[in-house]
Gaussian input, Z-matrix of N, CA and C with variables (Angstrom, degrees):
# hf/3-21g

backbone

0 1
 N
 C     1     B1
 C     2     B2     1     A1
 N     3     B3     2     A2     1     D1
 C     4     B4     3     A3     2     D2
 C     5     B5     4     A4     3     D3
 N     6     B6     5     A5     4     D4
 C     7     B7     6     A6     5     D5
 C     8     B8     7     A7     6     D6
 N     9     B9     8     A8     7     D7
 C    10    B10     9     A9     8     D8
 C    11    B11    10    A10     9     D9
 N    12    B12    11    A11    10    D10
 C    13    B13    12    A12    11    D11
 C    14    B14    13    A13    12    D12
 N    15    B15    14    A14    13    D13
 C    16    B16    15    A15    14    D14
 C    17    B17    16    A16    15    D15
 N    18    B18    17    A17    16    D16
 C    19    B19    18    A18    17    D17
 C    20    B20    19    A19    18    D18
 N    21    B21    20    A20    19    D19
 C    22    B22    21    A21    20    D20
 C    23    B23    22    A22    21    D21
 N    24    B24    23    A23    22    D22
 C    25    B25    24    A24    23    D23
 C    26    B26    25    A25    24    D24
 N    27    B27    26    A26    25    D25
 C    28    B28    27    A27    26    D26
 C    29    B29    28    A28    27    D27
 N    30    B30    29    A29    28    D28
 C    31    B31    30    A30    29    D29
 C    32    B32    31    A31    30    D30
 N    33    B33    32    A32    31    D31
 C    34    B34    33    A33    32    D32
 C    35    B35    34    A34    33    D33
 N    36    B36    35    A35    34    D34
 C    37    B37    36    A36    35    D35
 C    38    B38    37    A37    36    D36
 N    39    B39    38    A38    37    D37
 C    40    B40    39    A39    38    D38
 C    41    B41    40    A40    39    D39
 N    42    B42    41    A41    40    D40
 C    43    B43    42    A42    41    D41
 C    44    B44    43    A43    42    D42
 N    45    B45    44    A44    43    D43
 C    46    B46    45    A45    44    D44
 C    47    B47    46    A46    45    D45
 N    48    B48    47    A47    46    D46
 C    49    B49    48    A48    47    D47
 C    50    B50    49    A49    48    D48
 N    51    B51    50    A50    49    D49
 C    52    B52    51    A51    50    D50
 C    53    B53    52    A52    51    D51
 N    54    B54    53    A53    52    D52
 C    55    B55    54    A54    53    D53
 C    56    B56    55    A55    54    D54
 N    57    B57    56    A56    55    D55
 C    58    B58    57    A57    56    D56
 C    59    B59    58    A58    57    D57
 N    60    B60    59    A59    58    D58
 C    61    B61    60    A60    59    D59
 C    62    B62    61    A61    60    D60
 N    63    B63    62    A62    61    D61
 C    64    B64    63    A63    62    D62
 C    65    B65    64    A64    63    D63
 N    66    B66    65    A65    64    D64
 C    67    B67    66    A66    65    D65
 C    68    B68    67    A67    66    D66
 N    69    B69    68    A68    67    D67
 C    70    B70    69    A69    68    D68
 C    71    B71    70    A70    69    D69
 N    72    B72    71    A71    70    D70
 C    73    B73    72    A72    71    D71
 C    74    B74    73    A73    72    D72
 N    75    B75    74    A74    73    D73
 C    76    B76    75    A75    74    D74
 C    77    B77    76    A76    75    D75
 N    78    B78    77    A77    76    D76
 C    79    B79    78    A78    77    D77
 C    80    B80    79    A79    78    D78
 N    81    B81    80    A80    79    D79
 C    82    B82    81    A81    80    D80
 C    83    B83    82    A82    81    D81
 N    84    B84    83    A83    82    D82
 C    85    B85    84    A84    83    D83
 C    86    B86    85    A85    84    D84
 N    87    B87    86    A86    85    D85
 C    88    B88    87    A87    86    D86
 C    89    B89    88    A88    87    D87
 N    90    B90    89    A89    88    D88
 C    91    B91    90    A90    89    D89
 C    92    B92    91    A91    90    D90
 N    93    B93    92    A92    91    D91
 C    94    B94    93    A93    92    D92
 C    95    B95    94    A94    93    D93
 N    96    B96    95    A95    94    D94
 C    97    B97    96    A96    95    D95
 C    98    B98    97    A97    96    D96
 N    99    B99    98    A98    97    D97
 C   100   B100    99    A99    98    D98
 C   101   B101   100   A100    99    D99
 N   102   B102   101   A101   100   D100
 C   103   B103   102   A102   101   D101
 C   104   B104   103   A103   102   D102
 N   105   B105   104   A104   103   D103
 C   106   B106   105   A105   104   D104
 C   107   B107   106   A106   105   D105
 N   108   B108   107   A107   106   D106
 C   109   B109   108   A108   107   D107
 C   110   B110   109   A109   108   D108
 N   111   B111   110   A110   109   D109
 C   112   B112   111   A111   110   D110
 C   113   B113   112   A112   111   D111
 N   114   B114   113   A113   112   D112
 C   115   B115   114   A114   113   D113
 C   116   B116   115   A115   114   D114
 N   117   B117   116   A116   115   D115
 C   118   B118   117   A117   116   D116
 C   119   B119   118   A118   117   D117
 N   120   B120   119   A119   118   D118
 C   121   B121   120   A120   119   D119
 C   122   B122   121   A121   120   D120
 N   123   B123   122   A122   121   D121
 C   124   B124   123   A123   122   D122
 C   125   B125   124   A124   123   D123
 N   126   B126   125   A125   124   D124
 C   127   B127   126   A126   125   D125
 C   128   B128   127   A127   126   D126
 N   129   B129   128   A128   127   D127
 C   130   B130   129   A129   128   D128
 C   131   B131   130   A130   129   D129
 N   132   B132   131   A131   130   D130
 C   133   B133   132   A132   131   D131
 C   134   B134   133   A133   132   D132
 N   135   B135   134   A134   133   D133
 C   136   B136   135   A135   134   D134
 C   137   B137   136   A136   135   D135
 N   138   B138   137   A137   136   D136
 C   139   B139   138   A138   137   D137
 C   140   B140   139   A139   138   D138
 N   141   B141   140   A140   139   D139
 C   142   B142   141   A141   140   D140
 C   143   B143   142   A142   141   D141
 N   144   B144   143   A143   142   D142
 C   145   B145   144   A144   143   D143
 C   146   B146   145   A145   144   D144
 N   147   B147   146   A146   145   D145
 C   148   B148   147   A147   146   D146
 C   149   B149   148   A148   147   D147
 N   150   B150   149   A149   148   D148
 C   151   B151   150   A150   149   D149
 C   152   B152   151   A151   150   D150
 N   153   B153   152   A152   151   D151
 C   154   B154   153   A153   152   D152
 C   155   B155   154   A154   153   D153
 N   156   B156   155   A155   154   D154
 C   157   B157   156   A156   155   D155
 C   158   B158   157   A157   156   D156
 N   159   B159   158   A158   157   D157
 C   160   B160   159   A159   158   D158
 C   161   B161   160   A160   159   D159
 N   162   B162   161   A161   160   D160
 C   163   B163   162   A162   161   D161
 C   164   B164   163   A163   162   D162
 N   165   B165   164   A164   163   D163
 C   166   B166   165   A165   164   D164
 C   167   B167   166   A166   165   D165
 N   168   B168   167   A167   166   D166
 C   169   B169   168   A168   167   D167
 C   170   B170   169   A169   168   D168
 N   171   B171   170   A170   169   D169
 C   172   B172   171   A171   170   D170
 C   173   B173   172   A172   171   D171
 N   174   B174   173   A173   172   D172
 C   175   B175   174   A174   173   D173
 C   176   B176   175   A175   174   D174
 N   177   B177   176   A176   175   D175
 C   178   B178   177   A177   176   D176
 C   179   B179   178   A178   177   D177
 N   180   B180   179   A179   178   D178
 C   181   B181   180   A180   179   D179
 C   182   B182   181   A181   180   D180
 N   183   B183   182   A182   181   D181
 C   184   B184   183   A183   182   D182
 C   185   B185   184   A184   183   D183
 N   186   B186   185   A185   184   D184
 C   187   B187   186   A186   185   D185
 C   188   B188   187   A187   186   D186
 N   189   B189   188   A188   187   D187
 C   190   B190   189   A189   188   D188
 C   191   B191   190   A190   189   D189
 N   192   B192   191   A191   190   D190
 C   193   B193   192   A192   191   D191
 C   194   B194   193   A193   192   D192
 N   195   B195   194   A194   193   D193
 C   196   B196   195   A195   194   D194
 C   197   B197   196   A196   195   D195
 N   198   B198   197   A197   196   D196
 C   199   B199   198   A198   197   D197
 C   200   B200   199   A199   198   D198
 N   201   B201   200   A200   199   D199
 C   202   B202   201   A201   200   D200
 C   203   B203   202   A202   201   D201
 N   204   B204   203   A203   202   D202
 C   205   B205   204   A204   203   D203
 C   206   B206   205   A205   204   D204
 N   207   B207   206   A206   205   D205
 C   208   B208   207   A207   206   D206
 C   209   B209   208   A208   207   D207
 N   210   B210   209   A209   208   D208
 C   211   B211   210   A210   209   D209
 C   212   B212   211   A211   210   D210
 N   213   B213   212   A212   211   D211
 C   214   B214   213   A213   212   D212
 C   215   B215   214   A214   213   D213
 N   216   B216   215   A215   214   D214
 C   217   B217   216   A216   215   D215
 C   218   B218   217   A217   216   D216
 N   219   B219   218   A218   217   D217
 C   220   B220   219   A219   218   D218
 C   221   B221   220   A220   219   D219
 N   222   B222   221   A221   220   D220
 C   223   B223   222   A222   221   D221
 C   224   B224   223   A223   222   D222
 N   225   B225   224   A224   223   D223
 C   226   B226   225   A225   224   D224
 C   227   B227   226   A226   225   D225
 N   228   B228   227   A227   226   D226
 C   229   B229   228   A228   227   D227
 C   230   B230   229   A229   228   D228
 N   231   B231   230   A230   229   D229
 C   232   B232   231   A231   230   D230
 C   233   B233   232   A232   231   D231
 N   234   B234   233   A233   232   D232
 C   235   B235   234   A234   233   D233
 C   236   B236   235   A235   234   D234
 N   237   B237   236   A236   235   D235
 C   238   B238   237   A237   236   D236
 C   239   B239   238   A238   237   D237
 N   240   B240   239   A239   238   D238
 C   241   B241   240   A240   239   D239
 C   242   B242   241   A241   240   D240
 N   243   B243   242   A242   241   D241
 C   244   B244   243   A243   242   D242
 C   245   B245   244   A244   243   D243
 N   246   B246   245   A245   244   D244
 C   247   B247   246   A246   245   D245
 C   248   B248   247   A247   246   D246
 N   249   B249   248   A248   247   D247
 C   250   B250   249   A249   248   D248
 C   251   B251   250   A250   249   D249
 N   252   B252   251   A251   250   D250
 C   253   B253   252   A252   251   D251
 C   254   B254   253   A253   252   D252
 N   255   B255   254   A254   253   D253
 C   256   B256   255   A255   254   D254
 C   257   B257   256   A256   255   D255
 N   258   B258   257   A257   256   D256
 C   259   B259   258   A258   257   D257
 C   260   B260   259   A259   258   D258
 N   261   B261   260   A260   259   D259
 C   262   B262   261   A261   260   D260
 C   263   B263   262   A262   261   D261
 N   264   B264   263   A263   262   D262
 C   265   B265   264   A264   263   D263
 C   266   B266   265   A265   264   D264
 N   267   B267   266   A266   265   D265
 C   268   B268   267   A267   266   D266
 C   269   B269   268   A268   267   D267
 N   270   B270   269   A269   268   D268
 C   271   B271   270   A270   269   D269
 C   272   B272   271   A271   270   D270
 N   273   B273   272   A272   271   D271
 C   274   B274   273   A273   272   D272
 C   275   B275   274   A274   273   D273
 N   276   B276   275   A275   274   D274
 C   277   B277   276   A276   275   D275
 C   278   B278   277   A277   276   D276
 N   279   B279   278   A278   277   D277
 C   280   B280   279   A279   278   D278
 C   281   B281   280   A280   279   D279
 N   282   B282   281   A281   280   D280
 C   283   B283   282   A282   281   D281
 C   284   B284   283   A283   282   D282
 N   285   B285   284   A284   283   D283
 C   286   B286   285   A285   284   D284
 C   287   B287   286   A286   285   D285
 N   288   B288   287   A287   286   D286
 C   289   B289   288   A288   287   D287
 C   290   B290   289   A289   288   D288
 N   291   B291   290   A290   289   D289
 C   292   B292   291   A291   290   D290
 C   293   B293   292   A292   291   D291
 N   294   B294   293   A293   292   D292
 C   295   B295   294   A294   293   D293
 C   296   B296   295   A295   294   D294
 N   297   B297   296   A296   295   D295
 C   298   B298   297   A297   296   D296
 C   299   B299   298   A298   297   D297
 N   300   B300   299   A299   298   D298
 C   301   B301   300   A300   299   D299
 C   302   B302   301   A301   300   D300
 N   303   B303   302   A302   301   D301
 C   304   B304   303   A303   302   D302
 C   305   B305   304   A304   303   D303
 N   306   B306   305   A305   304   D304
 C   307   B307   306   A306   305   D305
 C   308   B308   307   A307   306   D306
 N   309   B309   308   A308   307   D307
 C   310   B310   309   A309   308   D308
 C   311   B311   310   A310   309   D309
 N   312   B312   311   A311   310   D310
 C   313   B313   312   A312   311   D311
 C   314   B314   313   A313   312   D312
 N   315   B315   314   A314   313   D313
 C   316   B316   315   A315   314   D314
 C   317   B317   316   A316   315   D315
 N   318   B318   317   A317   316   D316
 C   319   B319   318   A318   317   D317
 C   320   B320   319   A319   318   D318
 N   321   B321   320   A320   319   D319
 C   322   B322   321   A321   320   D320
 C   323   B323   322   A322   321   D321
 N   324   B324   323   A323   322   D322
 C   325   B325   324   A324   323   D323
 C   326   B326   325   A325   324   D324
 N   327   B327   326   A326   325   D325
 C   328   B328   327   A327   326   D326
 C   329   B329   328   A328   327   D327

   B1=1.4391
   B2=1.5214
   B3=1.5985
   B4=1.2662
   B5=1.6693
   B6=1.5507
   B7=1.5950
   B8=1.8447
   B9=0.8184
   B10=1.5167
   B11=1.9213
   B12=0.9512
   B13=1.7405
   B14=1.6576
   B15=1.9376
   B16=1.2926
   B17=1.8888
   B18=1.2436
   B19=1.5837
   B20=1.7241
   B21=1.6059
   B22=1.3615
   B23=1.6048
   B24=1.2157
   B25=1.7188
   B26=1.5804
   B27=1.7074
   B28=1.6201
   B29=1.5626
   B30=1.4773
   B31=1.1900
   B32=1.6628
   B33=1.5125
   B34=1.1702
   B35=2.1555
   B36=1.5858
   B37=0.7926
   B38=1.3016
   B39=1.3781
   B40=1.6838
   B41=1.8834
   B42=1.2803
   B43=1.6067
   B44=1.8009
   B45=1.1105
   B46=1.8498
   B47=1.8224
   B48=1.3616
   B49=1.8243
   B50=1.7597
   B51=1.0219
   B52=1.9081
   B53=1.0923
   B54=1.6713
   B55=1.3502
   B56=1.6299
   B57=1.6827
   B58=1.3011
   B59=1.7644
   B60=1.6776
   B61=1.1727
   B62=1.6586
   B63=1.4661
   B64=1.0961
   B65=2.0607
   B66=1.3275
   B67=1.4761
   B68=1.9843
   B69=1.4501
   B70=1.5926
   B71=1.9124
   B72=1.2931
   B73=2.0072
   B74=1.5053
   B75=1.0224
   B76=1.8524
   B77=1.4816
   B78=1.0220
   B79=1.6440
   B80=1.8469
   B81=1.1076
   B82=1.8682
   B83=1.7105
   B84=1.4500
   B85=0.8643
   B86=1.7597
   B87=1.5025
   B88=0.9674
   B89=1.5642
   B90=1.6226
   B91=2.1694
   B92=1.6884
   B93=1.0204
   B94=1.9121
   B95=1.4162
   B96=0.9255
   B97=1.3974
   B98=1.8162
   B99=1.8643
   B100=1.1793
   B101=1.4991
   B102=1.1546
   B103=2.0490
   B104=1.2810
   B105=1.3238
   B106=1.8833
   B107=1.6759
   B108=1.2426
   B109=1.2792
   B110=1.5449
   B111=1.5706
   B112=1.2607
   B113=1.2729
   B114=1.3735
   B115=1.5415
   B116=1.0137
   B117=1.8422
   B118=1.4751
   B119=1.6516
   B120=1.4385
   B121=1.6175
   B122=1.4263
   B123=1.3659
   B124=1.1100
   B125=1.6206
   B126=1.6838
   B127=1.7117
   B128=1.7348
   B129=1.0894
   B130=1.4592
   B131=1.0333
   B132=1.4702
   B133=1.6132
   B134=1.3858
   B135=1.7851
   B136=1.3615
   B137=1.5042
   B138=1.4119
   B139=1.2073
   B140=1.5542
   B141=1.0481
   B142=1.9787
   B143=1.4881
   B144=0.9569
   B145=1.6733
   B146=1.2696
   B147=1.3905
   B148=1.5804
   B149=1.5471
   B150=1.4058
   B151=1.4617
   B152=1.8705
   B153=1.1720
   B154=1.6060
   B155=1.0542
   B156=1.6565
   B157=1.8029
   B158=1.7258
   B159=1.4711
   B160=1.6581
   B161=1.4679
   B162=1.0925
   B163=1.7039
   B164=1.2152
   B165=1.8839
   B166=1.4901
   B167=1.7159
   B168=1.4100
   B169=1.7613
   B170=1.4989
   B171=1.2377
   B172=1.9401
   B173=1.3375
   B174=1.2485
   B175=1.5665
   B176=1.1287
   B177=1.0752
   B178=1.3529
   B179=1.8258
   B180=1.1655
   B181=1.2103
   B182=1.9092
   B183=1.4490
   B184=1.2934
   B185=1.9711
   B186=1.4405
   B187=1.6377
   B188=1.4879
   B189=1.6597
   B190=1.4850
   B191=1.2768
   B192=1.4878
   B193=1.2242
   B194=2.0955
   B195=1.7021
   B196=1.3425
   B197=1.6369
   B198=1.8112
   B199=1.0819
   B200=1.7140
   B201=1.1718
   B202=1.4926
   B203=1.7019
   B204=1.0008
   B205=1.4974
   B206=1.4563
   B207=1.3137
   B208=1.2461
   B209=1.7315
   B210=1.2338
   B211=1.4719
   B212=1.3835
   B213=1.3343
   B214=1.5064
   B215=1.7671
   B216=1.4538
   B217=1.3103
   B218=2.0999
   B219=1.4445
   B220=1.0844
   B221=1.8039
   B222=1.3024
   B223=1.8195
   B224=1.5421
   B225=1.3646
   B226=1.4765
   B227=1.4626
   B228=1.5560
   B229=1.4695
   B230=1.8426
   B231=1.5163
   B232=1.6559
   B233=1.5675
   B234=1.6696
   B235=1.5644
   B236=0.7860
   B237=1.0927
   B238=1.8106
   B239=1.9818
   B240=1.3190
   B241=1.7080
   B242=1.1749
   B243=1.6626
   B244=1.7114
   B245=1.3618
   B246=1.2939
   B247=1.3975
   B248=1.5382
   B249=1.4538
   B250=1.6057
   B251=1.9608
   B252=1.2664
   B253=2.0193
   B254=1.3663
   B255=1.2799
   B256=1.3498
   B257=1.5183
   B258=0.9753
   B259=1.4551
   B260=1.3742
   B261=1.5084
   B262=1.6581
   B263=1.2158
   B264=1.7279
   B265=1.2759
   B266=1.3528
   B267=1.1444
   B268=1.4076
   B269=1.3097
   B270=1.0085
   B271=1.4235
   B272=1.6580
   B273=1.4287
   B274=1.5825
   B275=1.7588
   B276=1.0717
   B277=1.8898
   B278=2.1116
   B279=1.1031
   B280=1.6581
   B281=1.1353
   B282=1.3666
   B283=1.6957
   B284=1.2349
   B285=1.3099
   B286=1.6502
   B287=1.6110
   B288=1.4359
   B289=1.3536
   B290=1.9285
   B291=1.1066
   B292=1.0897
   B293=2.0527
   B294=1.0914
   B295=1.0417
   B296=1.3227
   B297=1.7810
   B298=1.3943
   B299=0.8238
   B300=1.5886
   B301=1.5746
   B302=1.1973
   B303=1.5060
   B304=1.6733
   B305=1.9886
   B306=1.5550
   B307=1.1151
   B308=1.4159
   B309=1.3007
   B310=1.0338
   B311=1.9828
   B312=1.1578
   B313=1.6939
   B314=1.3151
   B315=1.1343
   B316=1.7071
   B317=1.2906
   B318=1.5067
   B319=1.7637
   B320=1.3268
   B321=1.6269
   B322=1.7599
   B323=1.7773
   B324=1.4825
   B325=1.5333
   B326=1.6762
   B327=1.2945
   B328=1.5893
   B329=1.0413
   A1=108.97
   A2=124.83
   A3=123.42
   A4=109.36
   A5=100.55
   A6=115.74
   A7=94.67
   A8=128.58
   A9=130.49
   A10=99.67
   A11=93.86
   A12=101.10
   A13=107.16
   A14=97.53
   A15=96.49
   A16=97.83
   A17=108.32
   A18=94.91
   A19=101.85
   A20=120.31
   A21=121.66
   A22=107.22
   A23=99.94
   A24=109.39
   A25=116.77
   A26=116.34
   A27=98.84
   A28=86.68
   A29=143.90
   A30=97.24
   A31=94.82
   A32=127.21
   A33=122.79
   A34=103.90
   A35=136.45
   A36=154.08
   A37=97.89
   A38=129.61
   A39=138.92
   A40=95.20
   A41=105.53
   A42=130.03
   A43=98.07
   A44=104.90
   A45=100.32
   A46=101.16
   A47=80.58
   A48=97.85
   A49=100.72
   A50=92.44
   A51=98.81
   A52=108.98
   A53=118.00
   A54=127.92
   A55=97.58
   A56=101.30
   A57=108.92
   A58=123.75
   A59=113.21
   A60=112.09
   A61=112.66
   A62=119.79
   A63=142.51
   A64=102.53
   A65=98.92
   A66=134.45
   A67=94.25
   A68=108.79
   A69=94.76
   A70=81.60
   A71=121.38
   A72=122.56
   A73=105.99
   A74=132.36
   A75=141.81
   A76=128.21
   A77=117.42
   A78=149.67
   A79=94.51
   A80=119.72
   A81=114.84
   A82=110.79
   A83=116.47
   A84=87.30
   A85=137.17
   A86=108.37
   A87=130.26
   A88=110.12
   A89=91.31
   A90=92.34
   A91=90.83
   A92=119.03
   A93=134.20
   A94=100.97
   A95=139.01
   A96=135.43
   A97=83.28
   A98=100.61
   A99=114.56
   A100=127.40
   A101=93.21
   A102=110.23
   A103=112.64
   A104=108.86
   A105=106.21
   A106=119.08
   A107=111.79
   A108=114.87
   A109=117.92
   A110=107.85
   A111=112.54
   A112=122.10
   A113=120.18
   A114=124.22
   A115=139.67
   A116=95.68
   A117=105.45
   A118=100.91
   A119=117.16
   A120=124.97
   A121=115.36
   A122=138.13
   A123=179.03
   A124=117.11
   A125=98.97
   A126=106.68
   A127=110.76
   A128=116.36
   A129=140.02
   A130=136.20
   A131=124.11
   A132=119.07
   A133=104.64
   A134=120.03
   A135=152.79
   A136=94.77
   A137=131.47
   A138=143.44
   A139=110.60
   A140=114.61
   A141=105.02
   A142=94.58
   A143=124.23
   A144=107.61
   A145=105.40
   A146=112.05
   A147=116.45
   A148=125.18
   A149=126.46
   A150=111.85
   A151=99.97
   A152=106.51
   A153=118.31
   A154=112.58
   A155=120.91
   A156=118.48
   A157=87.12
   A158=99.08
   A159=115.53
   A160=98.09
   A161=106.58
   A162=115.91
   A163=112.06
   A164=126.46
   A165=107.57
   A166=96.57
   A167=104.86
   A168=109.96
   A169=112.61
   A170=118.06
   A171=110.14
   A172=93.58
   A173=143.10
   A174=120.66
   A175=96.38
   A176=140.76
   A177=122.57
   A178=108.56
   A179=120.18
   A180=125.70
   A181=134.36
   A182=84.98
   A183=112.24
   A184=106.87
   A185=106.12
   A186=130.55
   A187=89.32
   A188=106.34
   A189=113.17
   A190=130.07
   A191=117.73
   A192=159.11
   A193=91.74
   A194=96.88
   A195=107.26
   A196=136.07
   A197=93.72
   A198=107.97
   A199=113.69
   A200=130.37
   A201=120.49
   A202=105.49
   A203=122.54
   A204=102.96
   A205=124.31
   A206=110.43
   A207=128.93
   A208=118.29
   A209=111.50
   A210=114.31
   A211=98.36
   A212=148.23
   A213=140.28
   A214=88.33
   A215=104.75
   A216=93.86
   A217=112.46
   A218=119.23
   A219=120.65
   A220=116.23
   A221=103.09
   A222=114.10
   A223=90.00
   A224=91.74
   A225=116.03
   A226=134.50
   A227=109.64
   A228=102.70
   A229=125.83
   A230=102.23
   A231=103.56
   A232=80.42
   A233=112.51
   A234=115.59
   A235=133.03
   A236=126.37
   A237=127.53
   A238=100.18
   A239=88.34
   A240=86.49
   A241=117.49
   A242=117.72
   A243=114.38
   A244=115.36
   A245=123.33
   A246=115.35
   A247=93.46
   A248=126.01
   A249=152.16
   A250=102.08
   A251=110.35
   A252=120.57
   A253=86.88
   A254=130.09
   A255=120.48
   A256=136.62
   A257=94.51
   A258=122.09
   A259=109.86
   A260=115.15
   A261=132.81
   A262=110.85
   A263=108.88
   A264=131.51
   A265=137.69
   A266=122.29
   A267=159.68
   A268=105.63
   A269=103.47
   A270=138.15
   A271=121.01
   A272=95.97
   A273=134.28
   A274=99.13
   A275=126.17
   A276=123.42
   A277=79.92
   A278=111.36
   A279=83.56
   A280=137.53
   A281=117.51
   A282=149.44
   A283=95.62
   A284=125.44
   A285=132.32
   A286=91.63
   A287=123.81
   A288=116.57
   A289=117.45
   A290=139.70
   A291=128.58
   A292=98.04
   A293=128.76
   A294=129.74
   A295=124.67
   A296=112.63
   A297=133.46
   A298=103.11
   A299=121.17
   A300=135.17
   A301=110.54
   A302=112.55
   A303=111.00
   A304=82.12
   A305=94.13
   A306=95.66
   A307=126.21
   A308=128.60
   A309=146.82
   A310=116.57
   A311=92.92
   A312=126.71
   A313=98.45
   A314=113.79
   A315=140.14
   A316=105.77
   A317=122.72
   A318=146.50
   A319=80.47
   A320=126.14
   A321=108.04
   A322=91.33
   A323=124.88
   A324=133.49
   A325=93.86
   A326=120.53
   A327=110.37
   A328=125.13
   D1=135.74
   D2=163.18
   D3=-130.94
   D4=138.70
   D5=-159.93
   D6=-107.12
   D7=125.23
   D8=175.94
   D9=-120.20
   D10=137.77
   D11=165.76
   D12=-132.43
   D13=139.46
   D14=-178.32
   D15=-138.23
   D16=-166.17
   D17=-170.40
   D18=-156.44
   D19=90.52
   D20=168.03
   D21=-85.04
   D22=125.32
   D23=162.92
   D24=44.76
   D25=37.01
   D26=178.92
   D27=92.49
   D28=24.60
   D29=176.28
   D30=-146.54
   D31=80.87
   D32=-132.72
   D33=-86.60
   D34=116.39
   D35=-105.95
   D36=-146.71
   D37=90.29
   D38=-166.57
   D39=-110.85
   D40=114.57
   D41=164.33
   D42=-70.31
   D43=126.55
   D44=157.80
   D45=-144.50
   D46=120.17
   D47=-168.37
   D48=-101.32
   D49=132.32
   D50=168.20
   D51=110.15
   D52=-128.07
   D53=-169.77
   D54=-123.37
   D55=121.51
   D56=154.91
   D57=-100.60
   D58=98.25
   D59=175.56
   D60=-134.82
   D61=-135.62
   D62=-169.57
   D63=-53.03
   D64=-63.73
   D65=-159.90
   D66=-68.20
   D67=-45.00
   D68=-145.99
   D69=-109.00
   D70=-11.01
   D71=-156.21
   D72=-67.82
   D73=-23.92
   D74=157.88
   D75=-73.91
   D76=-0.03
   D77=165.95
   D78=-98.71
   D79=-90.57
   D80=-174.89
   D81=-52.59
   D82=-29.23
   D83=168.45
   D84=-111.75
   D85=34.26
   D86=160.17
   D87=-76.67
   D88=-58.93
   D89=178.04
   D90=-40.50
   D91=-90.94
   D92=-150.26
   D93=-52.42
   D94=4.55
   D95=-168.58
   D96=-98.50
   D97=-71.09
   D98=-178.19
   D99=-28.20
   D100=-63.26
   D101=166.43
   D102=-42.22
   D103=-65.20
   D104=176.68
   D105=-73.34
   D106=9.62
   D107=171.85
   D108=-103.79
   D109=-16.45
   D110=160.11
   D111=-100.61
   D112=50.71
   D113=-174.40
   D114=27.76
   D115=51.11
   D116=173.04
   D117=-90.04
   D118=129.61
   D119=162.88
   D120=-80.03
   D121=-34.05
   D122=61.51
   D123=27.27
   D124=79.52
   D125=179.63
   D126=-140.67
   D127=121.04
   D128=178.75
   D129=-86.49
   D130=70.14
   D131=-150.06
   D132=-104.69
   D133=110.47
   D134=-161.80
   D135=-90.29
   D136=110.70
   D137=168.81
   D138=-103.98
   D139=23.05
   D140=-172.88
   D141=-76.58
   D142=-18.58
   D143=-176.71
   D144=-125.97
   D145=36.36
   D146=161.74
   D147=-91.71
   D148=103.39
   D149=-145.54
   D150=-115.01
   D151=9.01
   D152=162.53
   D153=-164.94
   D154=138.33
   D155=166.93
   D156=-127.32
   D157=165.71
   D158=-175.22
   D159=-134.34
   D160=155.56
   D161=159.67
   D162=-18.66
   D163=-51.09
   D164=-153.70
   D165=-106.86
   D166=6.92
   D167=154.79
   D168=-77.08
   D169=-42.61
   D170=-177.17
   D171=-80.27
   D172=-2.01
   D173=167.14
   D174=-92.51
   D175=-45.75
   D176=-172.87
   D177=-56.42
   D178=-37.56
   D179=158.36
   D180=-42.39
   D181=-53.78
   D182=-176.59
   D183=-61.99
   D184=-35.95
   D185=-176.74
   D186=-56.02
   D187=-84.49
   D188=-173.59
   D189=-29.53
   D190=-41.84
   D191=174.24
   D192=-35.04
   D193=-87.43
   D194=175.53
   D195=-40.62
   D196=-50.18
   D197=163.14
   D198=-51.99
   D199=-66.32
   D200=-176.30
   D201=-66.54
   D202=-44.80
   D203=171.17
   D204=-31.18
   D205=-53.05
   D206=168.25
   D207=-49.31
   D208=-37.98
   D209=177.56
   D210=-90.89
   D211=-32.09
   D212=145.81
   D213=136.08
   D214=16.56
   D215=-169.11
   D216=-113.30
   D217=-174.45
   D218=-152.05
   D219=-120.40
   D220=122.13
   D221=-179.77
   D222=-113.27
   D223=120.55
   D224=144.76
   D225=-117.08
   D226=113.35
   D227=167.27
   D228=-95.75
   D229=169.52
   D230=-133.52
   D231=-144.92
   D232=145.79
   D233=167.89
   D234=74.31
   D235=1.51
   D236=-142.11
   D237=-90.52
   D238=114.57
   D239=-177.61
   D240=-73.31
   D241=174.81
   D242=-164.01
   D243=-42.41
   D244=-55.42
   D245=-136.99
   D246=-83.98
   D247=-43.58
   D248=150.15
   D249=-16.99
   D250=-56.80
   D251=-179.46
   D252=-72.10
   D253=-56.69
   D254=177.64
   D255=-22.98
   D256=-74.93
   D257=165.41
   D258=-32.85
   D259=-57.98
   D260=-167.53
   D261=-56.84
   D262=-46.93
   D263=169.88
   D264=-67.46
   D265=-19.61
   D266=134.55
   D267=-24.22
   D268=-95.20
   D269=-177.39
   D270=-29.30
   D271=-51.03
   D272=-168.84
   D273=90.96
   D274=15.21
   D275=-177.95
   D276=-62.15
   D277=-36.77
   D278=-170.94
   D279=-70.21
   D280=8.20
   D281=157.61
   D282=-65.65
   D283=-66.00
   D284=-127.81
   D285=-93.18
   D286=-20.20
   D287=-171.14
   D288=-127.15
   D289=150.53
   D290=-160.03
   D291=-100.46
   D292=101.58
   D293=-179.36
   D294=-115.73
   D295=131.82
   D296=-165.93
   D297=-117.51
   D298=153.35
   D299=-168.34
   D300=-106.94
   D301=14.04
   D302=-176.13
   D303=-158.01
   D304=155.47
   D305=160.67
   D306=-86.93
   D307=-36.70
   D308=118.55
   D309=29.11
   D310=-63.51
   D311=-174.01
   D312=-75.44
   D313=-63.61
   D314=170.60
   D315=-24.84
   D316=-75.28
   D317=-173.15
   D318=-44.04
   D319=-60.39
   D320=-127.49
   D321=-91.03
   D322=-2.48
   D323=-176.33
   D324=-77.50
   D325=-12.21
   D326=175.14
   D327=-100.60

């Protein structure tokens, strides 16, 4: 897994490429913890090159999730290929999270 963070206009934008599971989910959620701990309201989580998540990847999700609720502020995830929306949908995480099929879409939801 590789986690990149970048930052357009206030709206700070974490890449997580590979597999989010068991092995790599304490690594991402160190980044996202980090981000919302520096008062970002405004977070963009880019899944196009996310090519597996597991149970202890949507909690790590699900964490962030609370945590910014709590700050009153906003996660959006972006890209998320089939099997990846799957999962979300599955799950029901695609209730719990506001998801765009472009990042693009994403930016202008802030």
């Amino acid at each position: 897994m590789e986690i990149n963070r970048t930052e357009h206009n206030g709206i700070v934008e974490i890449n997580i490429s590979g597999r989010l599971d068991a092995a790599t989910s304490s690594d991402a959620e160190s980044v996202i913890t980090n981000v919302i701990e520096e008062n970002n309201t405004k977070v963009l989580i880019n899944l196009e090159n996310l090519t597996y998540i597991s149970s202890a990847g949507l909690r790590v999700l699900l964490v962030a999730a609370k945590e910014m609720k709590a700050k009153n502020g906003k996660i959006i995830l972006c890209s998320l290929i089939d099997n990846v929306k799957s999962v979300f949908e599955i799950s029901g995480f695609s209730i719990i999270f506001e998801i765009c099929d472009t990042k693009e879409e994403a930016l202008q939801k802030f």
